[in-house]
C-alpha positions in Angstrom: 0.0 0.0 0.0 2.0 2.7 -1.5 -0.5 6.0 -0.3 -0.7 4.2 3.4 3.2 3.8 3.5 4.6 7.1 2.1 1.6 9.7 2.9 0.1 11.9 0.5 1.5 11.6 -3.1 0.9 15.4 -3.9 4.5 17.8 -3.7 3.8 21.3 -3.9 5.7 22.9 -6.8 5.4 25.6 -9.5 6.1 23.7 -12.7 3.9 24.2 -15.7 2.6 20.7 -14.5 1.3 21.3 -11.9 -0.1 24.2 -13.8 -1.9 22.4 -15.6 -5.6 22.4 -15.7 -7.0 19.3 -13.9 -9.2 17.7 -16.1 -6.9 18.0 -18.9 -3.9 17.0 -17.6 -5.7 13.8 -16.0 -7.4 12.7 -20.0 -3.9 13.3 -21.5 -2.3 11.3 -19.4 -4.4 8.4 -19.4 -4.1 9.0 -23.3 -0.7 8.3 -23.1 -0.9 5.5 -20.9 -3.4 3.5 -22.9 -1.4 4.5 -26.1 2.0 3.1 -24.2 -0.2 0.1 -23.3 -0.4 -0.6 -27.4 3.1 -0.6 -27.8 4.3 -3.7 -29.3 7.6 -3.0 -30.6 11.1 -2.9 -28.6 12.3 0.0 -30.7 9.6 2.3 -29.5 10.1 1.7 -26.2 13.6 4.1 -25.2 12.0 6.8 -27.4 8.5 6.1 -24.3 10.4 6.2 -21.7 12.7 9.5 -22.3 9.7 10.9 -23.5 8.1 10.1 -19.6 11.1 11.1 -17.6 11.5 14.1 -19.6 7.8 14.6 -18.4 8.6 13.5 -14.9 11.9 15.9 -14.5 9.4 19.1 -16.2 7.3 18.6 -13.1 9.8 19.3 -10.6 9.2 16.3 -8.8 12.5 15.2 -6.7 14.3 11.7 -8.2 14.0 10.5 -4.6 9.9 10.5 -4.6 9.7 8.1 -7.9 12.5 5.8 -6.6 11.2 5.0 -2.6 7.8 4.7 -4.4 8.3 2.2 -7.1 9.0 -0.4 -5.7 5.8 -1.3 -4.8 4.1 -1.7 -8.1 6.9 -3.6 -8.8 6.3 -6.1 -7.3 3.2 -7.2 -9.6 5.1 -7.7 -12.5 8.2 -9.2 -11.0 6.9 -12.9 -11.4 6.0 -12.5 -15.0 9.5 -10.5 -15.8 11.7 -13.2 -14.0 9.6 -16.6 -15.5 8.9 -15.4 -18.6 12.7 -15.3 -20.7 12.7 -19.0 -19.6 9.4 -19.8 -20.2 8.4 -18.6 -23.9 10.1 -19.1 -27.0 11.7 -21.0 -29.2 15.1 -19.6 -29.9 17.6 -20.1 -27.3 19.9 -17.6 -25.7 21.6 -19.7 -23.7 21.5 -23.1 -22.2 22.7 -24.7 -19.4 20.8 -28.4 -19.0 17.2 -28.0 -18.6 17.2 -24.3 -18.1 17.1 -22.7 -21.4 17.2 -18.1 -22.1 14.5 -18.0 -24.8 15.0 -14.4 -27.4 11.0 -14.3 -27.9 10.7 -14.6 -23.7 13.2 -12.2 -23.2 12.0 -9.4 -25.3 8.7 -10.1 -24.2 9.9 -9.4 -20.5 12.0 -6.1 -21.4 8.8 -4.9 -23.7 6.1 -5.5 -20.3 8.5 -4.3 -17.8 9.4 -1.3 -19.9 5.6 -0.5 -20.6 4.8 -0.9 -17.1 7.9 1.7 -16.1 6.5 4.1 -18.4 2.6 3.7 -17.3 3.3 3.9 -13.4 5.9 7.1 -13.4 3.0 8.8 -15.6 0.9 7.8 -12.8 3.1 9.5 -10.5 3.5 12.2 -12.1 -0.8 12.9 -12.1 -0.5 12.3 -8.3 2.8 13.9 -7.9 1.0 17.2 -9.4 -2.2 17.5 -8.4 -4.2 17.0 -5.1 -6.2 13.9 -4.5 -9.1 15.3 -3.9 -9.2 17.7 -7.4 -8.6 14.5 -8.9 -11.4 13.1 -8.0 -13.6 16.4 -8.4 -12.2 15.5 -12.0 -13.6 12.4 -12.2 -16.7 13.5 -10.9 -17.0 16.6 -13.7 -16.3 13.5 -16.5 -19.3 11.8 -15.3 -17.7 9.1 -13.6 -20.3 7.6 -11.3 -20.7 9.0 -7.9 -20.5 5.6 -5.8 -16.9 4.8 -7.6 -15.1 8.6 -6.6 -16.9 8.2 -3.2 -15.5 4.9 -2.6 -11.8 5.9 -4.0 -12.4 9.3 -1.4 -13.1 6.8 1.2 -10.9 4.0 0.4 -7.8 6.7 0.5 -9.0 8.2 3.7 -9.0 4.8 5.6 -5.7 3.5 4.3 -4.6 6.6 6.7 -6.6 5.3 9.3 -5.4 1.5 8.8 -2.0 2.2 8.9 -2.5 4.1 12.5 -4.1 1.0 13.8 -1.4 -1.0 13.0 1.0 0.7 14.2 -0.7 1.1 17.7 -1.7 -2.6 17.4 2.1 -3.7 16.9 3.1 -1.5 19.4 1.2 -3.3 21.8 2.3 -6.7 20.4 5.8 -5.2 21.3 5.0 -3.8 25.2 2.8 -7.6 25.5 6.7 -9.1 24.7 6.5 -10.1 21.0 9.8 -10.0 19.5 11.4 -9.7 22.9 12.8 -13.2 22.7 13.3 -15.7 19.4 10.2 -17.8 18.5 9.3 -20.8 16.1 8.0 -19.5 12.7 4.4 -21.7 13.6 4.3 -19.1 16.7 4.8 -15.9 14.5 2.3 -16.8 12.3 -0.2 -17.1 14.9 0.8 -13.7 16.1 0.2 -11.7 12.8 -2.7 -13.7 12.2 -4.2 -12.6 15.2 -2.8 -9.1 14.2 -4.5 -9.2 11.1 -8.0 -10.5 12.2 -8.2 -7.6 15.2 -7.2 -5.0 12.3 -10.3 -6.4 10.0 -12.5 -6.4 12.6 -11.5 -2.9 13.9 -12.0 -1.8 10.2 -15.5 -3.3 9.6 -16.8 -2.1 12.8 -15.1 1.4 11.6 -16.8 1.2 8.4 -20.5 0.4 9.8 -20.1 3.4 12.0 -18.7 6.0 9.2 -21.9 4.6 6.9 -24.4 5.4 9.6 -23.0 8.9 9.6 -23.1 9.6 6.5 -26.6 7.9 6.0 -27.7 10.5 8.9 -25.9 13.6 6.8 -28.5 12.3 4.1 -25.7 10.3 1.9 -27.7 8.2 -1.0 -30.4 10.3 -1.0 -32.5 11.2 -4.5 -33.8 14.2 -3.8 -31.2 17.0 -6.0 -28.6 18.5 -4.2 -28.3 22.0 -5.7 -24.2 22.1 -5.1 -22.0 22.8 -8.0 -18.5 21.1 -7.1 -15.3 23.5 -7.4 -12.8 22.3 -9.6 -9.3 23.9 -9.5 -8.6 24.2 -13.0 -4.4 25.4 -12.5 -3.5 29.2 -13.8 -2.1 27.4 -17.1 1.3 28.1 -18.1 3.3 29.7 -20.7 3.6 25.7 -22.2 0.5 24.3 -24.2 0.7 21.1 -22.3 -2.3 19.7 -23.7 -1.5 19.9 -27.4 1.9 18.5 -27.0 1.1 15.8 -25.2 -1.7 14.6 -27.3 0.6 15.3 -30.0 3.2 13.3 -28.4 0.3 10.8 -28.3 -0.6 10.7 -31.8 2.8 9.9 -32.8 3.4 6.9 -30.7 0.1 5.4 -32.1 1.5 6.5 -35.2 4.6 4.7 -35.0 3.1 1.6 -33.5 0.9 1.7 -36.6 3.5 1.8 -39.4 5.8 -0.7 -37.1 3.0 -3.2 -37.1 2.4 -2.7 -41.1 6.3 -3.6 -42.0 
């Protein structure tokens, strides 16, 4: 849980990215990330990910913010990247008895792990830029249904909260004597299992009482609420963000297009 572990994403700064206007900034970017999703060819792939970092360094955000944060998402892919050069393929790399480097395997690997790199620092860089909550008042203005931006405001409230809890609750696993003294692995188990169970339960009970609450603030009712939601749109900056990143867009498609035709 990367948000629960490190905080809020959002680092103020005065680049023209964070700049940019909310709603437009958030569709060119997951442009970009479902046009770097398409990319099928390895030569495309350096030309992505300067094309991100040169993004990533625009917006001012510090080297140190991408690197204790990527990790994390990592970790998905990490299986697939490791299995698949030895996995898929016909033509061998190298071989050494019944463990075989496959080319297609390989290139298959650097072409996921590389597309994945690009896609997650863009994602950074959206939540690296803007505020949380503006991106979700985004969402909201593109007619993304209420229930799913109410359940990401809640979900990223409560990771707070979780995290709290589990710290005090290890805490008091450490004043009780865990850890204190060596113990079997069978015993640990039974500890963080334990751990875990009091957390869910904490967190259910949590949730029934924060849904009574906002049932009695008149959450989920139909009658019309005449609020009009405040979007921070950004000053805008000297750069036309928007054009040259759908431009840069446009060209990757482009590419992948004329790639796939040869």
């Amino acid at each position: 849980m990367v948000i629960a572990l490190h905080h809020d994403f959002f680092i103020p700064r005065s680049s023209a990215v964070h700049q940019w206007p909310v709603r437009s900034k958030l569709l060119c970017l997951l442009a970009m990330m479902f046009a770097i999703a398409m990319v099928q060819h390895l030569i495309l792939l350096p030309w992505v990910l300067g094309m991100v970092l040169g993004l990533y360094l625009y917006a001012q955000l510090p080297l140190q913010y991408l690197l204790r944060r990527l990790p994390y998402p990592g970790f998905l892919i990490l299986g697939t990247v490791l299995l698949l050069p030895w996995t898929s393929g016909q033509d061998i790399l190298w071989q050494w008895g019944w463990l075989a480097l496959r080319a297609e395997g390989l290139q298959g690997a650097i072409l996921i792990a590389g597309r994945f790199l690009a896609i997650v620092i863009l994602g950074f860089i959206l939540l690296g830029s803007t505020p949380f909550l503006q991106i979700v008042g985004a969402l909201r203005s593109l007619k993304v249904p209420p229930l799913l931006t109410d359940m990401a405001l809640l979900t990223y409230r409560y990771l707070f909260e979780m995290t709290d809890q589990l710290a005090t609750m290890r805490q008091s696993m450490t004043l009780r004597g865990y850890g204190s003294t060596p113990q079997a692995l069978h015993r640990r188990w039974k500890w963080l299992v334990a751990l875990f169970g009091s957390l869910l339960l904490r967190s259910y009970d949590q949730s029934q009482r924060v849904y009574q609450a906002m049932k009695l603030r008149g959450y989920g009712q139909t009658r019309q609420l005449h609020h009009r939601q405040q979007i921070q749109r950004g000053r805008g900056s000297s750069v036309p963000l928007t054009p040259l990143s759908l431009l840069m867009t446009v060209c990757l498609l482009v590419a992948q297009w004329m790639l796939s035709g040869l």
